[in-house]
N, C-alpha and C positions, 0 to 999 in steps of 0.2 A: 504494500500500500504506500510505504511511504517515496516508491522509485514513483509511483505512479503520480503521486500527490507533486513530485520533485517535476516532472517529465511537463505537467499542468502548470506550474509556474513558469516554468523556462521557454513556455509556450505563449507566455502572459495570460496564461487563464488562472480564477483562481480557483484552487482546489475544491473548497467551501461551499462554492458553487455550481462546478461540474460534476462533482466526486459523490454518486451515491450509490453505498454498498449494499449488493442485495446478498443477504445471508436468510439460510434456510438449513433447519432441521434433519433434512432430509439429508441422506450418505450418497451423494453421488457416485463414490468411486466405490461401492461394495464389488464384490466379484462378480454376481450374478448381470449387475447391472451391465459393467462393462464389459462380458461378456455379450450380453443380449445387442449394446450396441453396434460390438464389430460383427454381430451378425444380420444385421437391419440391413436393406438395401435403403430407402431412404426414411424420412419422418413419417410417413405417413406408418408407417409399421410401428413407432415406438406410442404407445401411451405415457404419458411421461408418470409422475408420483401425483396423483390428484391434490394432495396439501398442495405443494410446490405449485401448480397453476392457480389454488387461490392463494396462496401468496404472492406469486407475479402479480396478479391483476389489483391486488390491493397495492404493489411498489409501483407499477407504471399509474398508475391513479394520483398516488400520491408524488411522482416526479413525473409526469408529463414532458417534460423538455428533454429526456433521457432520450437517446439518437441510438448506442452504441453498449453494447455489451462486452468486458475482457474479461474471461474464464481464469483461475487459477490452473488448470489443466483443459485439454481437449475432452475430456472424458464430461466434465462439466461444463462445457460449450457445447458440447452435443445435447447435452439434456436439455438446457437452457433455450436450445434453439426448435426441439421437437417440442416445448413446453409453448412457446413464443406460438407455433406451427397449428397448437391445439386450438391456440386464443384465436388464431384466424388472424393472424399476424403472417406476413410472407420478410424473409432473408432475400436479400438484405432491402427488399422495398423503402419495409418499417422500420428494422430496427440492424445496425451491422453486427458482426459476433467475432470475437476473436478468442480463440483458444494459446493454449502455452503451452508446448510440451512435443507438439505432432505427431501424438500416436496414436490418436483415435480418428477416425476419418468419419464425413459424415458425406456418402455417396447418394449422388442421383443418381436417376434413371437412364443419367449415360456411364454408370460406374466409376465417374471419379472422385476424386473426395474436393469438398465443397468449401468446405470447412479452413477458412482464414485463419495462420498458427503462427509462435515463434517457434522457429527449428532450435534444438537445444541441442548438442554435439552429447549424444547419449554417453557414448562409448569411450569419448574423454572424461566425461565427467566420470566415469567408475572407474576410470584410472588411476586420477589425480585423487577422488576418493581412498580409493585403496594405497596408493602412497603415502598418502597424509597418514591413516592408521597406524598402517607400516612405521613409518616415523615414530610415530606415539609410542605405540608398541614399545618400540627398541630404546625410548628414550630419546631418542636421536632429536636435534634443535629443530622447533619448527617457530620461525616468525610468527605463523597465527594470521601472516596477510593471508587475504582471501587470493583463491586462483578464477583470475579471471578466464571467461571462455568465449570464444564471439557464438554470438545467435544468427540467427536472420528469420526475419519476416516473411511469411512463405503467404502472399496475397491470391488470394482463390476468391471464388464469389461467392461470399460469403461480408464481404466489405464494399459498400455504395455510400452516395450521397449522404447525409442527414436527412432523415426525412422531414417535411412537414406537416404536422398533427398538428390538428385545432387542440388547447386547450381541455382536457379533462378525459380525452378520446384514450 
């Protein structure tokens, strides 16, 4: 939150004002769930958690000016986006989505994944994870700086315009 909060200022937005978090009860990343996703062809196939859609409708009620959605993982941008799908809501018409992580796809009807992500270098990251250990382990010095790792934004359609909603819609 607080890169995100940081990303909005440096944007001259203030955060205060564009930043609202939707949190919900619900375990998006169970196994079953994320299972069931990478088995969907597309949203129309998932039912999302029925709490979760009347939760949505009560956050998009109460932020209205809300344009764009960014997931903690893909696996939770997918939900959010068949959740969005139920309300009769269309990606990215209404609302855009973006996921973190790139491992959950959300396929159309022409089989490709839809679904706007940052790419996160898996296979470094449990590298430089497991050295770090390593390190710990043995005692060995570790600074404690963080290892940085590039990302990239992998833009699908899944990201459009802002849209424009009247007020309370």
């Amino acid at each position: 939150i607080m890169a995100v909060r940081q990303a909005l200022r440096d944007a001259g937005l203030d955060p205060d004002t564009h930043l609202h978090i939707f949190e919900t009860a619900s375990r998006w990343d169970e196994p079953y769930f994320t299972s069931y996703l990478t088995s969907a062809v597309n949203a129309a196939q998932i039912t999302p958690f029925p709490e979760v859609r009347a939760h949505l409708e009560v956050f998009l009620q109460a932020h209205p000016a809300v344009t764009a959605f960014l997931a903690i993982n893909d696996a939770v941008a997918a939900h959010l986006w068949y959740a969005l799908d139920h309300l009769g809501y269309r990606i990215p018409d209404d609302f855009s989505v973006v996921g973190f992580d790139d491992t959950t796809p959300v396929l159309g009807t022409d089989g490709n994944n839809h679904l706007s992500s940052v790419r996160l270098p898996l296979m470094e990251l449990g590298v430089h994870a497991a050295r770090r250990i390593v390190a710990l382990v043995k005692n060995e010095d570790d600074s404690g700086e963080p290892d940085l790792l590039p990302t990239e934004l992998c833009v699908r359609s899944s990201l459009g315009p802002a849209a424009q909603r009247p007020s309370g819609s």
